[in-house]
C-alpha positions as a Python dict, from the first residue, in 0.01 Angstrom:
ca = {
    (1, 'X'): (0, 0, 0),
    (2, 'X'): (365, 61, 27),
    (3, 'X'): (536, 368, 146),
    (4, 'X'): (717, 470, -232),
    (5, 'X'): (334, 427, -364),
    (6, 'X'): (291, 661, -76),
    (7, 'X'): (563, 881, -169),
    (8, 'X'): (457, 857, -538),
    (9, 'X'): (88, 977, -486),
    (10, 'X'): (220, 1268, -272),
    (11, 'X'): (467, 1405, -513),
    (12, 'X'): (222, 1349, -802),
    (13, 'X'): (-67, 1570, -573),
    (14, 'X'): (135, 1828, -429),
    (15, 'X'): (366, 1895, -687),
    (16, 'X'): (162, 2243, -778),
    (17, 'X'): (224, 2330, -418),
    (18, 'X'): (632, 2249, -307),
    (19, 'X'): (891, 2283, -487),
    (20, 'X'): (1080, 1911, -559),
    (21, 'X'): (1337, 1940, -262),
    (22, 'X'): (1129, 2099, 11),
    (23, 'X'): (871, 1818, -66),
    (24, 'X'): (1116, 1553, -34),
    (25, 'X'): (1182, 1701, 334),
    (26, 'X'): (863, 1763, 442),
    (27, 'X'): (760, 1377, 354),
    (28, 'X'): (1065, 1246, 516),
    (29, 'X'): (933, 1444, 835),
    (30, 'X'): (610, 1305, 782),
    (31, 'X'): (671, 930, 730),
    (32, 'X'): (909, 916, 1022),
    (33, 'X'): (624, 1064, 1237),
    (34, 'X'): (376, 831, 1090),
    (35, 'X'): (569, 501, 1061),
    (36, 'X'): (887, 550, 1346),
    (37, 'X'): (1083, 480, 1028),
    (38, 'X'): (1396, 737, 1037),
    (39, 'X'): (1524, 790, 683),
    (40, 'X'): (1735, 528, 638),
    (41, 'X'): (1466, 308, 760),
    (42, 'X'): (1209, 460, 511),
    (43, 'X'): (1437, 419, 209),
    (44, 'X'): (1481, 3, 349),
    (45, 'X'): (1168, -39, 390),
    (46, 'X'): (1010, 115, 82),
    (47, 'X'): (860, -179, -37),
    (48, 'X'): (646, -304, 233),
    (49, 'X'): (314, -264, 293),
    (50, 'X'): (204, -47, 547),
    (51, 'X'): (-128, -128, 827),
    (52, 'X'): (-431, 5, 727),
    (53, 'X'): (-456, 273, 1019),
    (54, 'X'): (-103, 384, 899),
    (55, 'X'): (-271, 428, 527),
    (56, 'X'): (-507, 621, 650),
    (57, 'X'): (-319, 856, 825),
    (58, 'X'): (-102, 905, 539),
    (59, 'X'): (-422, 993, 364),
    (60, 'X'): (-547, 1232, 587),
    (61, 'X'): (-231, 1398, 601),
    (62, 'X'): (-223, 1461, 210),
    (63, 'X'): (-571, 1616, 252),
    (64, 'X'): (-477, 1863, 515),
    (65, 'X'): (-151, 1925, 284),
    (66, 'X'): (-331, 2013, -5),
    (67, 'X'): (-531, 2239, 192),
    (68, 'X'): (-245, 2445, 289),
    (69, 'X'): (-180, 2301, 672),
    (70, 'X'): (142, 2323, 809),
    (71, 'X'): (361, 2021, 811),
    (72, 'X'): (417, 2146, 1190),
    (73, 'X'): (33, 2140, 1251),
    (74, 'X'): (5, 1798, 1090),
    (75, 'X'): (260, 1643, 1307),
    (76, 'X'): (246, 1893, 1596),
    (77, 'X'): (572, 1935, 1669),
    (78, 'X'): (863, 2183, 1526),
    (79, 'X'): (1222, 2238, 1615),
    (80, 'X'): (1359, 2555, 1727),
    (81, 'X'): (1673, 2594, 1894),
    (82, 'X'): (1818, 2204, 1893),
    (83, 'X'): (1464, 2151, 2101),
    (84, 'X'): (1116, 1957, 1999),
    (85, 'X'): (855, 2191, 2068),
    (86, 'X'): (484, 2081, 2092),
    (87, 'X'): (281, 2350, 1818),
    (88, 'X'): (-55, 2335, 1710),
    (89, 'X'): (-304, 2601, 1573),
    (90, 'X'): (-308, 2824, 1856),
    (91, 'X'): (78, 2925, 1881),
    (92, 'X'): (278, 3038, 1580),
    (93, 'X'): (511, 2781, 1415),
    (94, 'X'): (900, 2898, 1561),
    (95, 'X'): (1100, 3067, 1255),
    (96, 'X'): (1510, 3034, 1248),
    (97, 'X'): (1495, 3447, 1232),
    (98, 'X'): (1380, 3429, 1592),
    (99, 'X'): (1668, 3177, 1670),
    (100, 'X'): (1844, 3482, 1592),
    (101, 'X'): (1713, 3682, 1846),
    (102, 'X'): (1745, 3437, 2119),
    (103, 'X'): (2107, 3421, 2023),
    (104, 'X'): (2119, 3824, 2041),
    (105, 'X'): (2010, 3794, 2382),
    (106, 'X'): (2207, 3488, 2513),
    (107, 'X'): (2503, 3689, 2388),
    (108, 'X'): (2479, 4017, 2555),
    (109, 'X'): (2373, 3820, 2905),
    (110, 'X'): (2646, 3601, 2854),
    (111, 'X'): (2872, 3916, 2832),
    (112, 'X'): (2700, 4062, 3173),
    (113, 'X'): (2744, 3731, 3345),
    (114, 'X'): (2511, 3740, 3672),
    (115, 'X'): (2178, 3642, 3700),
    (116, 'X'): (1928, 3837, 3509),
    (117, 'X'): (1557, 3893, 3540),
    (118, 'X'): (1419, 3786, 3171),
    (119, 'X'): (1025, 3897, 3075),
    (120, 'X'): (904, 3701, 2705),
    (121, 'X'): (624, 3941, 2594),
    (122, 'X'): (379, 3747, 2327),
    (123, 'X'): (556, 3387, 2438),
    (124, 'X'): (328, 3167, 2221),
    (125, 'X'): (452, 2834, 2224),
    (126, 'X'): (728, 2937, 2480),
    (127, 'X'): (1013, 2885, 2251),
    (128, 'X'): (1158, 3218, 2303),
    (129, 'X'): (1133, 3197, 2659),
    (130, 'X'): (1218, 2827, 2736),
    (131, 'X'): (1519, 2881, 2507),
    (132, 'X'): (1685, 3169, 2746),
    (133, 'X'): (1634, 2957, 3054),
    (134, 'X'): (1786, 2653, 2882),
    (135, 'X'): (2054, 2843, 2809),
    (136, 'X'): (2093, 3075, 3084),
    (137, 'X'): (1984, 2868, 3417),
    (138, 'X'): (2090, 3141, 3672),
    (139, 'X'): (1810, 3358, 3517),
    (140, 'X'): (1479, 3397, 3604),
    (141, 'X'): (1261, 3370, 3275),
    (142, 'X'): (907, 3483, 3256),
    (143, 'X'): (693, 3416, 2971),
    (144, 'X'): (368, 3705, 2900),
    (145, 'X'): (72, 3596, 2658),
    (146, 'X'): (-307, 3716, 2580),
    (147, 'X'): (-381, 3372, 2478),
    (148, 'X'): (-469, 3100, 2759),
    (149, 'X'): (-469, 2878, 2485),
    (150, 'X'): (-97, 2907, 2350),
    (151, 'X'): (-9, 2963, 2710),
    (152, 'X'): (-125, 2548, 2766),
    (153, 'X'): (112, 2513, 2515),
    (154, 'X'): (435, 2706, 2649),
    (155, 'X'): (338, 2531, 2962),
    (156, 'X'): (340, 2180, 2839),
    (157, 'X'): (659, 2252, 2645),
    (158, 'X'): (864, 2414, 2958),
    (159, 'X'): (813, 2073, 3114),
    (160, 'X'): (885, 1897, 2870),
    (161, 'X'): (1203, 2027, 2879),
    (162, 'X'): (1232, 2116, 3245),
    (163, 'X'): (1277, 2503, 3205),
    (164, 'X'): (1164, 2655, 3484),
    (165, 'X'): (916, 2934, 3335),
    (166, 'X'): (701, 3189, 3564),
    (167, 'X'): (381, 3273, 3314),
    (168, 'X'): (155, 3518, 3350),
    (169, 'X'): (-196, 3566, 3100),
    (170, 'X'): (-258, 3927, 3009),
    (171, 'X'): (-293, 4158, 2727),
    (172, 'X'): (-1, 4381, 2660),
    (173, 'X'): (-182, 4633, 2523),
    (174, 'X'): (-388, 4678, 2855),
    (175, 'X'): (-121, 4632, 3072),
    (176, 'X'): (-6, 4925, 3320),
    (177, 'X'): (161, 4643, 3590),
    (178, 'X'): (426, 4391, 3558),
    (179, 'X'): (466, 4197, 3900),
    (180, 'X'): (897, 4256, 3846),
    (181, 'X'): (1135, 4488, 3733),
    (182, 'X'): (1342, 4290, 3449),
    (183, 'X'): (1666, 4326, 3307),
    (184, 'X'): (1580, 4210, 3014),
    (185, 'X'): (1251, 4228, 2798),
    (186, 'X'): (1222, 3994, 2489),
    (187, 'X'): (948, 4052, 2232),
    (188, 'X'): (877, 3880, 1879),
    (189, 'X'): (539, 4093, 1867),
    (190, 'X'): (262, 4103, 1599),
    (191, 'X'): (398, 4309, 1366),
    (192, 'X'): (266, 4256, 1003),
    (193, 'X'): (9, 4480, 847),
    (194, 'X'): (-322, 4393, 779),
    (195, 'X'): (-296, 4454, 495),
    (196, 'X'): (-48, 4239, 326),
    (197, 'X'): (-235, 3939, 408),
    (198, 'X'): (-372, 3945, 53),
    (199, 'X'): (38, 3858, -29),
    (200, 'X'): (77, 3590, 248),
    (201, 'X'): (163, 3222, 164),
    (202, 'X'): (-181, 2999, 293),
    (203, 'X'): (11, 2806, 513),
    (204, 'X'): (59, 3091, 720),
    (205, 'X'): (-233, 3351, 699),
    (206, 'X'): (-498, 3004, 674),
    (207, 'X'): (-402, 2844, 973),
    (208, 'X'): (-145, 3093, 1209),
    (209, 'X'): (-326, 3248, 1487),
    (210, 'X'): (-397, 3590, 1337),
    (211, 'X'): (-394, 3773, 1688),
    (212, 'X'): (-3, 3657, 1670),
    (213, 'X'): (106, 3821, 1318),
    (214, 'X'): (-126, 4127, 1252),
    (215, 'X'): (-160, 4489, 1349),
    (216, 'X'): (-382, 4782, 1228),
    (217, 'X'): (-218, 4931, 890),
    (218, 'X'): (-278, 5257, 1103),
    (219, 'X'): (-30, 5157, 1372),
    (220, 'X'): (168, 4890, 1282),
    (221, 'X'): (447, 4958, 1580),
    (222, 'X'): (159, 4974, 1839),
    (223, 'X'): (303, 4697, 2013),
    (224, 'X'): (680, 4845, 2048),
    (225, 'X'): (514, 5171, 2160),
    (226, 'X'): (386, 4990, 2409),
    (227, 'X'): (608, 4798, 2541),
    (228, 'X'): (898, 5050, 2539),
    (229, 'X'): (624, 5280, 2755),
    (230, 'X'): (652, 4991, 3006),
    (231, 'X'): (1043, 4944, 3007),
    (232, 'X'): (1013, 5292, 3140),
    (233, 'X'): (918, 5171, 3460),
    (234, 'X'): (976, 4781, 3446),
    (235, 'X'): (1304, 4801, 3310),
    (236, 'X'): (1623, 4771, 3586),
    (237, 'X'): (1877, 5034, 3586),
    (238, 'X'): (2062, 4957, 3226),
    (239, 'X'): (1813, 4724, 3119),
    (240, 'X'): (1741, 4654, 2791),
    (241, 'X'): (1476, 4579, 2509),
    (242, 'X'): (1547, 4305, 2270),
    (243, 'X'): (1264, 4289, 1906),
    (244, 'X'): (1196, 4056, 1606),
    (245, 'X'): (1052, 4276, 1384),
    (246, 'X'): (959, 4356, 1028),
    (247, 'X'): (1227, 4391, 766),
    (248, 'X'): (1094, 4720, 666),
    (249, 'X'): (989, 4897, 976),
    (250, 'X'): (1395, 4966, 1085),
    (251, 'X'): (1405, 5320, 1038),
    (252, 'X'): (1060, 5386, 1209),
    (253, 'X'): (1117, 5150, 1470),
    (254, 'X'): (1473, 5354, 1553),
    (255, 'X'): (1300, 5688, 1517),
    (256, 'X'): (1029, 5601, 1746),
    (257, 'X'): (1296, 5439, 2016),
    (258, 'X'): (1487, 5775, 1971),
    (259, 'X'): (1151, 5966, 2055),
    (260, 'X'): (1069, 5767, 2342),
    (261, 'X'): (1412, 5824, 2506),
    (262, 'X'): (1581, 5517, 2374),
    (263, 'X'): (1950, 5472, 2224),
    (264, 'X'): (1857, 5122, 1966),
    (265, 'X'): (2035, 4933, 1716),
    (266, 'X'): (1906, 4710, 1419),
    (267, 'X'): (2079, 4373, 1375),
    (268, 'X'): (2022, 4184, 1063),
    (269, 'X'): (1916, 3825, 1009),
    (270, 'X'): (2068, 3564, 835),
    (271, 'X'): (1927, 3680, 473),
    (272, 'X'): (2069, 4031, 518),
    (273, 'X'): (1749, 4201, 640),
    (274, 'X'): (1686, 4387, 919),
    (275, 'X'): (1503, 4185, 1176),
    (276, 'X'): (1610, 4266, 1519),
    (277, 'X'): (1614, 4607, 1760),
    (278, 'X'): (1794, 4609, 2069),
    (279, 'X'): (1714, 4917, 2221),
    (280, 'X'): (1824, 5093, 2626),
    (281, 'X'): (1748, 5425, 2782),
    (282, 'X'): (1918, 5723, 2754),
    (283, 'X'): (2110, 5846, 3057),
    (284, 'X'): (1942, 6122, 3203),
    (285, 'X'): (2097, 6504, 3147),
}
C-alpha cells in the first residue's frame, strides 16, 4: 500500500469529522511521525509502498481517529511555545491561548528584571512552567500538580529540555502550605462547568483528563478563590497572580479579586475574548 492510497482512505473516512484543510494538516503530522518522511518527502514519495508494520500503524491510527483521539495522543507529542512536548492522556493537550499567558508573564518579569520566584499551580504536562524557565533562566520555577501521573510527564519533559523545574504533588484545594514565598503565581486552572460538557467537541471531553477542565456548576471559580486565599500569605511583597480562564467568567473573576483585596485586570486572547487575569494586592490603608 502506498502512502496517497493512505491519504485517500483517510480523507474518504474522516471526512464527516475534519474539515478539508485541518485534515490535510493533521495527516501531514501523522505520516511524518509514522514514516520520518517530512512533507516534501511525503509528497516524493507518494507512490511507494510502505512496510507492513508501517501499514498497520497507519491503520490503527485511523481507528483511534475516528473514535475521536487526539492527533496529540496518537503521536504523543504537541508543540507549545517553539518546544516538543511529550502529552499523553493524563496531561491536557497545550492550547496557543495559554502561549498567551506565558507571554503575559515573561513580559511583566522581563520589565522587573531580577530573579523571580515562579510557582505553576495545575502544571500538567509542564508546559507552562518549563516555558518561564526557558525563557527566564535567573528564575526559580516551580511546577504544583494533584496528578502523579501528569507530574511523570512535566518531569520527563523538563529534561528533555533541560529546564530546571522544582515539583511538588499536592492538591490545591487542600493546600494551607507552600514550602516558598513566590513572586509570581501562574495558574491555567480547571475552569469549565460541568455542565457544558454536553457542548464539548469528543476530542476533548472523551479523552482530556476531566480533573484538568471541570468544576462544580455551583462554584465554578473555586479554584481562583483558592488560590488568591494563598497569595495572601505566599505571595512576596508586590507579587502577583497571573490566570487562563474562561471567556465568560471576566466580570466575576474581577469582582471576586476586588472582594478578596485584589486590584486585577483581564487581558484578551488572540480571538478577542477575555482569557487572562493578572491580579496584585491592594496596599494596605
Amino acid at each position: 500500500m502506498t502512502l496517497l492510497t493512505l491519504k485517500q482512505q483517510f480523507k474518504t473516512e474522516l471526512a464527516d469529522q475534519y474539515e478539508n484543510i485541518e485534515l490535510s494538516s493533521l495527516l501531514s503530522i501523522l505520516f511524518e511521525h509514522i514514516t520520518g518522511w517530512n512533507q516534501i518527502n511525503q509528497v516524493v514519495n507518494k507512490d511507494e509502498n510502505l512496510t507492513q508494520s508501517n501499514v498497520d500503524a497507519f491503520q490503527n491510527a485511523l481507528t483511534a481517529l475516528k473514535e475521536g483521539r487526539p492527533i496529540q495522543y496518537i503521536t504523543g507529542k504537541a508543540w507549545f511555545m517553539g518546544n516538543e512536548l511529550m502529552v499523553n492522556e493524563n496531561v491536557l493537550i497545550p492550547r496557543p491561548e495559554t502561549e498567551e499567558l506565558v507571554d503575559w508573564v515573561t513580559e511583566y518579569a522581563t520589565i522587573i528584571d531580577k530573579p523571580l520566584q515562579i510557582m505553576d499551580i495545575g502544571t500538567g504536562s509542564g508546559c507552562i512552567a518549563i516555558s518561564l524557565k526557558l525563557a527566564l533562566p535567573n528564575c526559580m520555577v516551580a511546577g504544583l500538580d494533584i496528578s502523579e501521573d501528569a507530574l511523570e510527564v512535566a518531569k520527563e519533559n523538563a529534561k528533555q529540555l533541560n529546564a530546571e523545574i522544582s515539583w511538588m504533588q499536592e492538591n490545591i484545594l487542600d493546600t494551607t502550605y507552600l514550602p516558598n514565598k513566590f513572586d509570581i503565581i501562574v495558574s491555567n486552572p480547571p475552569y469549565i462547568p460541568f455542565k457544558e460538557n454536553v457542548n464539548m467537541q469528543v476530542q476533548v471531553k472523551n479523552f482530556e483528563p476531566s480533573i484538568a477542565l471541570f468544576v462544580t456548576n455551583e462554584d465554578p471559580l473555586i479554584f481562583y478563590r483558592t488560590i488568591a486565599r494563598l497569595g495572601k500569605q505566599y505571595l512576596n511583597p508586590n507579587g502577583q497572580l497571573f490566570f487562563e480562564m474562561h471567556y465568560d467568567q471576566g466580570k466575576a473573576l474581577l469582582a471576586l479579586f476586588d472582594e478578596m483585596g485584589y486590584h486585577a485586570e483581564l487581558r484578551m486572547d488572540m480571538f478577542g475574548k477575555d482569557r487572562m487575569l493578572r491580579a496584585s494586592l491592594k496596599a494596605r490603608a
